[in-house]
N, C-alpha and C positions, 0 to 999 in steps of 0.2 A: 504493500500500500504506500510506502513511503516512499518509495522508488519514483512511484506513479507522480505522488504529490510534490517530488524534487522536480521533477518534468513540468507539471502545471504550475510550477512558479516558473521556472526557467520561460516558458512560451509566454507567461503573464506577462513577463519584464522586458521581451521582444517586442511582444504588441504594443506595450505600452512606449516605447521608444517608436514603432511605427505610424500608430496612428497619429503622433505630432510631426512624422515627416509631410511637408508640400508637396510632394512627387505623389506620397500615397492618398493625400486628402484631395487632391486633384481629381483621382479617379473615382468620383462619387459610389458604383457600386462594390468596389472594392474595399473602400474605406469603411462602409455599411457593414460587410461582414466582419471585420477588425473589429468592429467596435459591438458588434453583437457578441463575437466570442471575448470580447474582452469582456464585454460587464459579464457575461456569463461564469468567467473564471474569477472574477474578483471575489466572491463570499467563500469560495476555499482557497483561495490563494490567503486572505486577511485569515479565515481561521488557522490555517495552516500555520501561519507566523504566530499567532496567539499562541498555538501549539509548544512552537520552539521553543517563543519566549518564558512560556511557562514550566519546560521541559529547563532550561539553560536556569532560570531560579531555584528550580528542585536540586539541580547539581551544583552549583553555588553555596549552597543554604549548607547542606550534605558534608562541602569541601571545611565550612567552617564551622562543625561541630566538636572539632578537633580544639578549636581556641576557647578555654574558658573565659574570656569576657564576651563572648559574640553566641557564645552554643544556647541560652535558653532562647534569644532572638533566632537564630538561627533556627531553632527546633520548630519552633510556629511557624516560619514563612515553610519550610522544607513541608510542613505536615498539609498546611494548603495548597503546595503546591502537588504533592503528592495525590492530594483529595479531586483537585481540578482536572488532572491529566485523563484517566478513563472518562470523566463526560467528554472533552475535547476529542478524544479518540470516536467516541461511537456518532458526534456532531459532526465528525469528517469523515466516517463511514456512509453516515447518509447523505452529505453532501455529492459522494462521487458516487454515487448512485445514477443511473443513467438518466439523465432528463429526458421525458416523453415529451416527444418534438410538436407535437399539437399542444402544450400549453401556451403560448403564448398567444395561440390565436383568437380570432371573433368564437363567434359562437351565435348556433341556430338554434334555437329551442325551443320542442313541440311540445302542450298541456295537452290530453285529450281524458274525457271524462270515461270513467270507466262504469264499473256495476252500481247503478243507485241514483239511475233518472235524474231527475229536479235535482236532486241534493246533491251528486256526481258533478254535475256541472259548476254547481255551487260550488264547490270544493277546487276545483280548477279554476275557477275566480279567485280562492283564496289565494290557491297558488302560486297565481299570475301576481296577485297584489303582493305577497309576498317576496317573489322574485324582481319585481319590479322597484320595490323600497332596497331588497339588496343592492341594485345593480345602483340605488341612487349613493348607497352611502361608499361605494365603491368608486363612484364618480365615472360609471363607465354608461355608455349611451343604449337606449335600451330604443329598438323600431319596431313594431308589429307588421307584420310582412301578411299575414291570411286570421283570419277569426269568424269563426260559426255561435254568435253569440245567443243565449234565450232571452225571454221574456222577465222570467224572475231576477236577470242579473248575471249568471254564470256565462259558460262556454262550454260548447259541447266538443269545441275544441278548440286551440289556438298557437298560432306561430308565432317567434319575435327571434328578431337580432340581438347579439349583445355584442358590442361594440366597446373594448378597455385593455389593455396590456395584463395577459396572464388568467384573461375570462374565461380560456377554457379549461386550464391547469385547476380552477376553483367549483367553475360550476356542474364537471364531468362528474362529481362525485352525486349529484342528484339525480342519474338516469336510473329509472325504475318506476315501481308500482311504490305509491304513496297512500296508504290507507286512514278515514277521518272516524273517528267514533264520538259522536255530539248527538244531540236531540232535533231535527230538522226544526226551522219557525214555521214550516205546512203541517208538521204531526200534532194533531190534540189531546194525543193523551199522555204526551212525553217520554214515549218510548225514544231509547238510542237505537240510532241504525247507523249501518257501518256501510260506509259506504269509499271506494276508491279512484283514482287519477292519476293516469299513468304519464311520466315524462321522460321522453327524449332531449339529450344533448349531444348536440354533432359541432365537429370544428368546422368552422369557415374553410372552404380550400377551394383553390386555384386553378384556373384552367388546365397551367402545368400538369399537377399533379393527379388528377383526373379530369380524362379527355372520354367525351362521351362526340359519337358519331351523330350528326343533325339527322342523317337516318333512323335512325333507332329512337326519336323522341315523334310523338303526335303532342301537337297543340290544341286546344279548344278556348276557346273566349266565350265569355259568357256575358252578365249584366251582375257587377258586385251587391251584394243584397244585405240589410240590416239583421235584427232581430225579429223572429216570426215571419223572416220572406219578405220585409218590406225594401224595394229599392230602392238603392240611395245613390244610384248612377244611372245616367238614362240611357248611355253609350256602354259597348260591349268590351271594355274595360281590362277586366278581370281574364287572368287566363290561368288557366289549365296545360301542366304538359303530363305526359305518359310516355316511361321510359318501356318501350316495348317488351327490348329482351326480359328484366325482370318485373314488368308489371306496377313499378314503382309510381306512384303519384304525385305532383308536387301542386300546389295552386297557390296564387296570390292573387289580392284583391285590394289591397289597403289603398296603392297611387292612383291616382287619375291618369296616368299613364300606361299605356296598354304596352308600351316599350318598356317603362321601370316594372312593373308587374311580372313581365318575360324574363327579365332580367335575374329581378330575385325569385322567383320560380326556380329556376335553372341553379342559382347557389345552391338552394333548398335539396334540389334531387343532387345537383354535383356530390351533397355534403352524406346526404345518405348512402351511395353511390360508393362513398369514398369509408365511412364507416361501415358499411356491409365489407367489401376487401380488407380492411384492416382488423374484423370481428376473423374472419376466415385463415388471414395469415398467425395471427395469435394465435389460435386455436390450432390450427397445426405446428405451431413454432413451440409454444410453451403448455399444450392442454392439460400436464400432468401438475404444473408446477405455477398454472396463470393466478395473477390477484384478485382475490374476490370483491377486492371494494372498486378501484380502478373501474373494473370493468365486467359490474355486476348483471348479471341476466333481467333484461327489461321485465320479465315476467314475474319476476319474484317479488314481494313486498319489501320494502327496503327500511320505510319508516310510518310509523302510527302516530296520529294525533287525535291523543285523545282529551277532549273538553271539557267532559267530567271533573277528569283529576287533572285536569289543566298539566299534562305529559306529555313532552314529545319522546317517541325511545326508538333508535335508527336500530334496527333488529340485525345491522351487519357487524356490529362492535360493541352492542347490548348497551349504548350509552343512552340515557335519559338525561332532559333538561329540564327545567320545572319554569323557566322565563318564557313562559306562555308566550303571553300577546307579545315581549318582546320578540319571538321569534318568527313569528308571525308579522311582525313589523322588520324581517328583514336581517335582525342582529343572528346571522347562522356561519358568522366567522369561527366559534369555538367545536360548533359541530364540524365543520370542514376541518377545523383543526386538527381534530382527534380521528378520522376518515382519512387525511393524510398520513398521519404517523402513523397510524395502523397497516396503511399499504404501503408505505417505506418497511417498517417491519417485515411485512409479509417479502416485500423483493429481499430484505437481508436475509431474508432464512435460504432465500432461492440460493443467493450466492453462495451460502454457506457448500 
């Protein structure tokens, strides 16, 4: 490991003499990538030095336990620095951990309501509202691209952009079945029902990276429509494409534009398109050994809100949070947190 890490500073202090040369910042996308692997390498290059420096006062401290005027000082610094060194080690085990190269991307994200009618949809409103206050206090841009809205307020489904540096690294960890346990406001006798809302997160990607044939897609345009069918474009707007070979569907309707509408259409199927291939290479690459939080089966429940006991509990890391309506207002930093560390974990066990 250390070997590796003498190597990631050496290139760190390369770059960092590069990217201040004229010759190299001249060449605009050249100097892009310098500076993408640089900041990349900077939070284990500075731990790494933390490392040393904290490694170089252990053996300092150590050298002067020999002097009786300097050994009870000595004994303390040597003892903390003794104590600091394994977290530092296992902080730079997970730092060279292999970054999954879709985090830093946009992000598409489908709501669609699952078992539970009226109150299903409602639930994929809360979703939305919630995801939506995330993305505010992230300061990352949030666009609604397609929505199948009800009468009562919900969605029987819905699509949106998320637009911010490192959106997809944070919000992949919510793809799954999301199940509510509350008392509908339509039920009179106060019965709970359970009902759930499954969500999709796919990374934004690139023509490059998935090239789909203008053959293999059919179009439809349509008339965008409100709540209950009512229209709210008089012109055929809204379109539809259909990716043949797998049957795939994508729609937009949000722009006035039948051009923007195509456009992000096409991101939409590019992104699943491009998530089907990447579900199938994993699966063949690591099936015995894959992480279950990363890249948990849409199918499976993932996390319970329950209203009652005002509980959210992610059923993949058995973690509960009791800040209700905060987290429902969006505050879902500490649940990612711990959804993270768990699938660093799980990749450290891989390496082992």
């Amino acid at each position: 490991m250390f070997d590796n890490l003498d190597d990631i500073e050496k290139r760190y202090v390369e770059l960092t003499k590069k990217i201040s040369d004229p010759d190299v910042i001249a060449n605009h996308n050249e100097w892009q990538k310098m500076m993408k692997e640089h900041s990349d390498l900077e939070p284990i290059v500075e731990k790494y030095r933390e490392y040393k420096s904290t490694k170089k006062d252990f053996e300092d401290s150590k050298a002067l336990m020999d002097d009786p005027e300097m050994k009870e000082l000595a004994e303390v610094e040597m003892l903390e620095a003794k104590e600091k060194l394994p977290k530092l080690e296992e902080e730079l085990k997970v730092l060279l951990i292999p970054k999954d190269p879709d985090d830093d991307k946009n992000v598409i994200c489908e709501i669609r309501a699952g078992a539970g009618g009226d109150e299903a949809a409602l639930f994929a409103g809360t979703l939305f509202r919630m995801y939506s206050m995330y993305c505010d206090r992230k300061g990352w841009k949030l666009q609604v691209l397609n929505e199948n809205a009800t009468e009562l307020g919900g969605y029987k489904e819905i699509s949106f952009m998320v637009k911010g540096e490192g959106a997809y690294g944070r919000l992949k960890y919510e793809s799954g079945v999301h199940r509510v346990q509350r008392v509908p406001e339509t039920e009179a006798s106060g019965r709970i029902h359970t009902s759930t809302a499954s969500v999709s997160v796919l990374p934004e990607v690139g023509d490059v990276e998935i090239e789909i044939n203008p053959a293999d897609v059919k179009m439809e345009v349509f008339r965008a429509s409100g709540a209950g069918g009512q229209h709210i474009n008089k012109t055929s707007s809204a379109v539809r494409l259909i990716h043949i070979p797998t049957g795939m569907v994508a729609e937009c309707q949000t722009e006035r534009s039948q051009f923007q509408n195509r456009e992000y259409a096409m991101k939409m199927l590019q992104s699943r398109l491009y998530e089907k291939e990447k579900q199938e290479r994993d699966s063949q690459i690591e099936s015995a050994r894959r992480s279950q939080i990363g890249n948990a089966d849409r199918s499976e429940k993932i996390r319970t809100y329950n209203y009652p006991q005002g509980r959210i509990t992610d059923h993949r890391i058995g973690v509960s949070v009791f800040k209700f309506q905060n987290f429902l207002d969006g505050d879902l930093d500490e649940m990612i947190d711990n959804l993270a560390s768990a699938d660093n974990a799980e990749k450290l066990k891989g390496e082992e």
